[in-house]
C-alpha positions as CSV (number, residue, x, y, z in Angstrom):
1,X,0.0,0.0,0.0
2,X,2.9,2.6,1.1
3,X,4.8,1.7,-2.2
4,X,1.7,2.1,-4.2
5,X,1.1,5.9,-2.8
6,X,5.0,6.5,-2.9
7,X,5.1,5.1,-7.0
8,X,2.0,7.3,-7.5
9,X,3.7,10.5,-6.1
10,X,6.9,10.1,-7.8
11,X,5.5,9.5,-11.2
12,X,3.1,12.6,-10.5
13,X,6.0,14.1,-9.5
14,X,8.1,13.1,-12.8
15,X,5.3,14.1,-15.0
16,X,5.2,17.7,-13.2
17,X,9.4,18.1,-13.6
18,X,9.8,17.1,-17.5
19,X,10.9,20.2,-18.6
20,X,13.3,20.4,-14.9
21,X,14.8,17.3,-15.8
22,X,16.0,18.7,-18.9
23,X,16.7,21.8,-17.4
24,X,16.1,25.0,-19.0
25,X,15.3,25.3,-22.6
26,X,15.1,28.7,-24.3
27,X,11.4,29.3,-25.9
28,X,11.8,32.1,-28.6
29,X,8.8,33.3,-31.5
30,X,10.1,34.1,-35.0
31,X,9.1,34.0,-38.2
32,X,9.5,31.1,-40.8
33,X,11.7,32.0,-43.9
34,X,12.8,29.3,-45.4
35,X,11.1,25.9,-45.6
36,X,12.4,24.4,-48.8
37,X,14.8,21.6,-46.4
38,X,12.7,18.1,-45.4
39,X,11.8,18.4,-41.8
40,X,13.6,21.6,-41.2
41,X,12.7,24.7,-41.6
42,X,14.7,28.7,-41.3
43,X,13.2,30.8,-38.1
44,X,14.2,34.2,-38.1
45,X,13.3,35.7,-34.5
46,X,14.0,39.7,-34.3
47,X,14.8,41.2,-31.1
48,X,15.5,44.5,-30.0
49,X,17.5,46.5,-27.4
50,X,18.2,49.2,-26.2
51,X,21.4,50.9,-26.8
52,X,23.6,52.1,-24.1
53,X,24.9,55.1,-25.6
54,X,22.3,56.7,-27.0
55,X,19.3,55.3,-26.1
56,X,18.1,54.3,-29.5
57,X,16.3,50.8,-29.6
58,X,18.4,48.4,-32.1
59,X,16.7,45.4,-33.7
60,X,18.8,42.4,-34.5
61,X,17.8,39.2,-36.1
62,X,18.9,35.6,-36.0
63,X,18.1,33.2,-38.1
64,X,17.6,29.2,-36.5
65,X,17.8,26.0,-38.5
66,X,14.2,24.2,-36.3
67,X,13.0,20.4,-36.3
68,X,9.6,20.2,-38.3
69,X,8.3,16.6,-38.4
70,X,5.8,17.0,-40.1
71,X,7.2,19.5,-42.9
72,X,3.2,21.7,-42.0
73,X,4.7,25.0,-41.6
74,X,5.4,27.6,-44.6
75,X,7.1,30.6,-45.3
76,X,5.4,33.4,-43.3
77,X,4.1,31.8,-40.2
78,X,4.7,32.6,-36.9
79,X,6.2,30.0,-34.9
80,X,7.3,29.2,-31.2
81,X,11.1,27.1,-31.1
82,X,12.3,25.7,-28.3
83,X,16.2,24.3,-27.3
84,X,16.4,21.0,-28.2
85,X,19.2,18.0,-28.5
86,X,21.8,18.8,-31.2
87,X,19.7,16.8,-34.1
88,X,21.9,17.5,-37.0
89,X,25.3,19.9,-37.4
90,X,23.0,22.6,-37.2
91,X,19.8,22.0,-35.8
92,X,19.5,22.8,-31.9
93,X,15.9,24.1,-32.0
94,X,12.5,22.0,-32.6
95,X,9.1,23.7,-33.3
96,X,6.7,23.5,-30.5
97,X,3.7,25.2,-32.0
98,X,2.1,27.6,-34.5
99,X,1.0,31.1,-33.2
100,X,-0.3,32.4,-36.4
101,X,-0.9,31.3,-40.0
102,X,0.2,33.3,-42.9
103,X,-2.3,34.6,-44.9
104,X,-1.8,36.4,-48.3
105,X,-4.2,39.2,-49.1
């Protein structure tokens, strides 16, 4: 009975600590612009900061090969990547979901 409860709790409490046993893994938004690779496509996420000098705001981009299983997203989505495993010599990031579909007026 104790081992029961105490196999229940641990794999409640396994189940709560997935992304702790990985540790943490950056979640960034960008912008799909390339998607001609199989299973991969080019995530350009644009940041911007503020400059130390003279106050100006600076926007920088960099662009991230992501894991796309299922080869669904297309140039101009918005996408969410997250830190993954190194899956090839380039890919680090896998997309976790789609924020918003492009749509072409």
């Amino acid at each position: 009975m104790a081992t029961e409860q105490a196999t229940q709790a641990s794999a409640a409490n396994n189940a709560s600590n997935t992304n702790e046993a990985h540790g943490f893994r950056r979640k960034m938004t960008g912008r799909v612009v390339r998607d001609k690779m199989n299973k991969t496509v080019v995530v350009e996420c644009v940041t911007g900061r503020k400059d130390s000098l003279y106050g100006k705001y600076v926007r920088s981009r960099t662009r991230y090969k992501a894991h796309d299983e299922t080869n669904q997203f297309r140039i101009g989505d918005e996408v969410e990547i997250q830190e993954h495993r190194p899956i090839s010599r380039e890919k680090r990031f896998i997309v976790t979901r789609l924020i918003k579909k492009f749509v072409e007026e």
